[in-house]
C-alpha positions, -999 to +999 in steps of 0.1 A: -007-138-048+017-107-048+039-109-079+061-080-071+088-072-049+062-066-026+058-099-014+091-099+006+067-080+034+048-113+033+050-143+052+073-168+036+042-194+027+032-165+004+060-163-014+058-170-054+077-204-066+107-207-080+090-212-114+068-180-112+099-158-110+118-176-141+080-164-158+083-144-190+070-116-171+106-106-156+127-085-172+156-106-192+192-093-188+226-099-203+251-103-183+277-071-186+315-080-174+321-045-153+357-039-144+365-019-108+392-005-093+399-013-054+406+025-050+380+052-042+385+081-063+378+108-034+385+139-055+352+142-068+339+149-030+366+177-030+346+213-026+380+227-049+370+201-079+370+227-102+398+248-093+433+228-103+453+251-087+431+250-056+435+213-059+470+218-059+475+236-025+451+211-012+472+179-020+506+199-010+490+200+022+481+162+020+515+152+006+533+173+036+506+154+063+515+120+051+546+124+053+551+146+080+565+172+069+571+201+097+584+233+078+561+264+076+540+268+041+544+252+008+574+253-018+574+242-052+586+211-039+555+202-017+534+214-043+552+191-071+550+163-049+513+170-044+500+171-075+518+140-085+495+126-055+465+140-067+471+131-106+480+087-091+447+089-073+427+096-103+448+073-127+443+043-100+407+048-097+398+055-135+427+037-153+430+009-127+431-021-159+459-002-175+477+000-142+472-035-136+480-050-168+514-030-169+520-041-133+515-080-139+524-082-176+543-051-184+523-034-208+487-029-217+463-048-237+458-037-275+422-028-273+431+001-249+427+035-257+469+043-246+478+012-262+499+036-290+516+053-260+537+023-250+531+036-211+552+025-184+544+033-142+576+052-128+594+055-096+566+077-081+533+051-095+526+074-122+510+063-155+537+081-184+539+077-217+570+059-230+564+071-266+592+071-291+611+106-276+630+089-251+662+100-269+657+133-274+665+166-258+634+176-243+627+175-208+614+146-187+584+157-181+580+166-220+595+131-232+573+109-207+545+130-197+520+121-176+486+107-190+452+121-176+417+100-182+393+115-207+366+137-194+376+134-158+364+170-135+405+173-128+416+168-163+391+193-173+401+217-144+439+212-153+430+224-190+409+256-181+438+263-158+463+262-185+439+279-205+438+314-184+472+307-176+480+312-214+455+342-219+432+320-235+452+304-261+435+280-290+429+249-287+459+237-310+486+256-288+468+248-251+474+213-265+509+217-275+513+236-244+497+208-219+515+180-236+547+194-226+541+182-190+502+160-193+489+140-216+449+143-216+436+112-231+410+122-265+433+148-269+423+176-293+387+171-291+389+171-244+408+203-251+385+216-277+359+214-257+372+234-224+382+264-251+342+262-265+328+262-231+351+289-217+325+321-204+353+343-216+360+331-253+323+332-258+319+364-244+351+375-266+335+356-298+296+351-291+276+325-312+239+339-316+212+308-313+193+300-345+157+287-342+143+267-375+133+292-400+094+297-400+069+290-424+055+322-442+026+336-428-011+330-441-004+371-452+016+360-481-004+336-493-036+353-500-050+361-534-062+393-525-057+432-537-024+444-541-015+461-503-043+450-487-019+440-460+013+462-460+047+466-444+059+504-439+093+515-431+115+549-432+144+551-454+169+580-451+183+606-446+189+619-480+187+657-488+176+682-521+184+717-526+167+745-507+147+769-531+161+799-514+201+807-526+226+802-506+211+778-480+226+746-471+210+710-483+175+701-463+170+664-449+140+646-461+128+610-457+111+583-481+079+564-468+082+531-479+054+507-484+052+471-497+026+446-500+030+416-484+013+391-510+030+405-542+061+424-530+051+455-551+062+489-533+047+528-530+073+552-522+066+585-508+088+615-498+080+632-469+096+668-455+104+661-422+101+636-396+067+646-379+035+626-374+016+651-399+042+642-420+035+604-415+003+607-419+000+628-451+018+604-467+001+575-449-031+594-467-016+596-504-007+557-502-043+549-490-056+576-519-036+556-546-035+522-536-068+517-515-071+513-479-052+484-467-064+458-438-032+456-421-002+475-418+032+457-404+061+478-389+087+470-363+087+495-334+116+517-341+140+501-311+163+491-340+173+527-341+181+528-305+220+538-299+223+537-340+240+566-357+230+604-354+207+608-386+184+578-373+185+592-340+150+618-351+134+585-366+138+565-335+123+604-318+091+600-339+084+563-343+089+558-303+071+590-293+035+590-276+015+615-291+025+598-327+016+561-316-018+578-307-020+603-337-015+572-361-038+544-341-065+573-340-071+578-380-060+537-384-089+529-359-113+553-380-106+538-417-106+508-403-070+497-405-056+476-382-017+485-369+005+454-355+044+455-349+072+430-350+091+421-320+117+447-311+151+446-326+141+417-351+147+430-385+147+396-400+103+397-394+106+424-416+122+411-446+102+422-471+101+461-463+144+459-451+148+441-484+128+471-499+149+498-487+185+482-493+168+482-531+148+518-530+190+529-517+208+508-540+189+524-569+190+562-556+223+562-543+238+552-576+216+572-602+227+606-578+256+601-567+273+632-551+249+655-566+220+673-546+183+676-567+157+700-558+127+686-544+108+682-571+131+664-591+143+640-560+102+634-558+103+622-598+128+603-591+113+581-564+085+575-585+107+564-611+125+539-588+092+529-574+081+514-615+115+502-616+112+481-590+076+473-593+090+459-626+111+432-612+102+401-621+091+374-591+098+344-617+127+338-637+129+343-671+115+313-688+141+296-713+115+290-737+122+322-769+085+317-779+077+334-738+086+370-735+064+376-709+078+374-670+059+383-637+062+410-619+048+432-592+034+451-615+011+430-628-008+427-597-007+463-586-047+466-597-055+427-593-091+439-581-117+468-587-125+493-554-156+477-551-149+440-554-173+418-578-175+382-584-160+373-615-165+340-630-132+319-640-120+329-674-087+320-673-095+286-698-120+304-723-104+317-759-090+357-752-105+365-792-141+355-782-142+377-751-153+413-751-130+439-732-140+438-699-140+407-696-100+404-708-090+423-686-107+402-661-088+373-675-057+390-678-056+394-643-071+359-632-041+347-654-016+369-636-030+360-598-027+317-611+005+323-623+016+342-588-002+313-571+010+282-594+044+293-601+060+320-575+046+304-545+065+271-552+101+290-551+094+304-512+094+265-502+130+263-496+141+276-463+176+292-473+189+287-436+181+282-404+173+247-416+171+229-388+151+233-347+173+243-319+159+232-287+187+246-262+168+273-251+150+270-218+133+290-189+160+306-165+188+301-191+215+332-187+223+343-223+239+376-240+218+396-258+233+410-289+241+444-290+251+456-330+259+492-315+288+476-287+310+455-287+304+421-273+322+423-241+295+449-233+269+427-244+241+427-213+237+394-196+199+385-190+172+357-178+153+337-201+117+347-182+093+337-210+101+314-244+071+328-267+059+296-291+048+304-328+022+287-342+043+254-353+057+252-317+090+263-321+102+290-297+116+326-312+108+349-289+116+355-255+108+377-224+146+384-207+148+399-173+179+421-173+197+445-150+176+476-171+142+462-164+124+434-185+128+435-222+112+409-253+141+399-282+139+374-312+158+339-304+187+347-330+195+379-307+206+359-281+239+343-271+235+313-247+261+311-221+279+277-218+275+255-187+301+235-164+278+207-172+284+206-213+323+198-207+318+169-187+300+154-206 
């Protein structure tokens, strides 16, 4: 026997009893009281929804049909009368119970949301508000204005059109402003929504999307060699002296280069901005701190359109023959090269937060003054055990520990050639002999770094929560530091790139320029017709 609805195909004599469809196996309902109103509401099939004023020459026309009306064009009158047409229409097919209770009992029930308005229906079949002005100065229109349902495509339409008509005035004053004439029912919050989904506000005053923070890469977790896996970045211009007498100040750079486990940083000042240059110090750092694994970098499109004295980094850093003069010796000591997405400072943390410090100390122990290059070379050495003397851990309140950790104490956490070393970190330092303490000294420093420093990156500091407005096809702005954001470039969401949790922050865009790859918090989604209405 068919127990679906399929059985009304059937012959009758197949047909389940009466007791088989009151079976558990139906879906139980409760009953739901739905009010309607006898009127069709027939603007929403109108192809000038959207458009108020559109909608306004539309039912002048109407109005003038109806009542037939033979003079050329529209006046103010026609279009008056029209949108008074338009406006009963809506309130008689969404505010039909109002309209009814005031017409059979003379007001409106107390559960209804323009129940405070004491409204009244005037000599035209419009819903007003009675209010408490009736006595005053103002207007008609202004003390008995007429009320418009929440969230309805026309109320919208009339406050975007009020909107541009006041050059895009806040939502306070396009209130104060509409309620002079309308009354839109939710007030503040219907009209604060128009103003947050208007393309030209956001386009004026762009909010950037921001994905979850991520967790930290497996990088900064391992208990490894100091700058086994680094980060390098340029920092500069700054200029020394010229040996010869009379010559004006030459530019130089600083090479910086951080480890990604421990934080600690190698500086090193290079002449000019040329791949021998980059390699020669590349070659120092790898002389005095061992050959790393892996070296981060972003890819030098942060500089592009960025003030004249970064314009000859972005030259190097984006230029052929150095991407292939640097992946040649990398690929022959055995180095591995990767780079962050472009424009995405914030996956480079470590090495930004490097420079503003390697600056913050340099620019305030010179000042105006210009050194020679010898001494500006001392000096960034000096900064470099400055900073490699920060501690990672607070202070402990304790007076009995003096001791704090810092990158410095993990500089030379393991030999060139590396050897097993039992654990040592629980035997008594006096009964050792002196290799092994400094074995222990070290194991000691890498437990704390694990046990103690590790714990404080747990936090995420912002970004705290997912953001899962971001899809494929999505228009969006793409943030521009260098412009303003009216010039902003519009662009297709092509690609969303997943990390390894899942969460999207990165994305191919398809712009006017070609195809491009940005970071999620670079972009600016543009607001949609559908997010008012609902």
């Amino acid at each position: 026997m068919v127990h679906g609805p399929e059985f009304l195909v059937g012959n009758r004599d197949e047909w389940p009893s009466q007791r088989c469809l009151e079976s558990s196996t139906l879906e139980m309902r409760s009953k739901v009281m739905i009010a309607t109103s006898p009127y069709d509401d027939i603007t929403l099939r109108c192809k000038y929804l959207n458009t108020f004023a559109s909608m306004q020459r539309v039912y002048a026309f109407v109005f003038k049909f109806v009542n037939r009306i033979k003079h050329p064009g529209l006046n103010v009158v026609d279009v008056n009368k029209g949108t008074w047409l338009l406006l009963r229409m809506v309130q008689l097919s969404n505010l039909w119970s109002d309209v009814k209770e005031i017409r059979s009992k003379g007001f409106v029930k107390k559960s209804s949301s323009i129940a405070s308005l004491l409204p009244f229906i005037d000599q035209f079949g419009l819903l007003r508000v009675g209010g408490r002005l009736a006595n005053s100065t103002l207007p008609y229109d202004a003390r008995h204005p007429i009320i418009l349902p929440r969230r309805h495509p026309i109320t919208l339409a009339l406050i975007a059109h009020h909107h541009k008509k006041n050059l895009h005035v806040g939502a306070r004053a396009l209130l104060a402003k509409i309620r002079l004439q309308y009354w839109p029912i939710g007030g503040l919050r219907t009209v604060s929504k128009v103003v947050r989904n208007c393309i030209e506000c956001f386009r004026a005053k762009p909010t950037v999307l921001e994905p979850i923070m991520a967790s930290l890469p497996k990088e900064r977790f391992l208990n490894s060699r100091a700058f086994a896996i680094s980060g390098v970045d340029y920092c500069g211009p700054f200029y020394y002296k010229s040996e010869v007498r009379n010559r004006p100040p030459i530019k130089c750079y600083i090479s910086v280069f951080i480890c990604i486990a421990s934080k600690a940083i190698h500086l090193e000042l290079v002449k000019d901005l040329t791949t021998a240059a980059f390699l020669g110090a590349l070659k120092r750092f790898v002389s005095l701190r061992e050959r790393p694994n892996q070296i981060w970098s972003d890819n030098a499109t942060n500089f592009v359109g960025a003030k004249n004295e970064l314009h000859d980094v972005k030259k190097l850093l984006l230029s052929d023959p150095h991407k292939e003069s640097v992946h040649r010796v990398c690929l022959m000591d055995n180095i591995e090269w990767k780079f962050i997405p472009p424009r995405s400072p914030h996956f480079g943390g470590l090495w930004e937060a490097a420079v503003k410090s390697v600056k913050h100390h340099l620019y305030r122990s010179v000042g105006r003054s210009i050194l020679n290059y010898d001494e500006l070379r001392t000096l960034v050495c000096q900064i470099a055990a400055i900073i490699n003397s920060r501690p990672l851990l607070s202070i402990s309140e304790s007076p009995d520990d003096l001791d704090v950790l810092t990158p410095a104490h993990l500089l030379f956490g393991g030999p060139p050639t590396v050897i097993f070393e039992p654990d040592l970190t629980m035997l008594d330092y006096n009964l050792l002999d002196g290799w092994q303490r400094v074995t222990q000294l070290q194991q000691v420093f890498w437990a704390r770094w694990r046990e103690e420093y590790l714990t404080l990156l747990q936090q995420r500091s912002k970004w705290r929560t997912p953001d899962r407005r971001l899809q494929v096809s999505d228009l969006v702005l793409v943030k521009d530091e260098n412009l303003p954001p009216l010039r902003w470039p519009l662009a297709r969401i092509m690609a969303l790139i997943p990390g390894k949790d899942g969460e999207c922050r990165v994305a191919d865009l398809k712009t006017t320029c070609g195809s491009t790859r940005r970071a999620i918090n670079k972009l600016c989604l543009l607001p949609l017709k559908d997010d008012v209405e609902r």
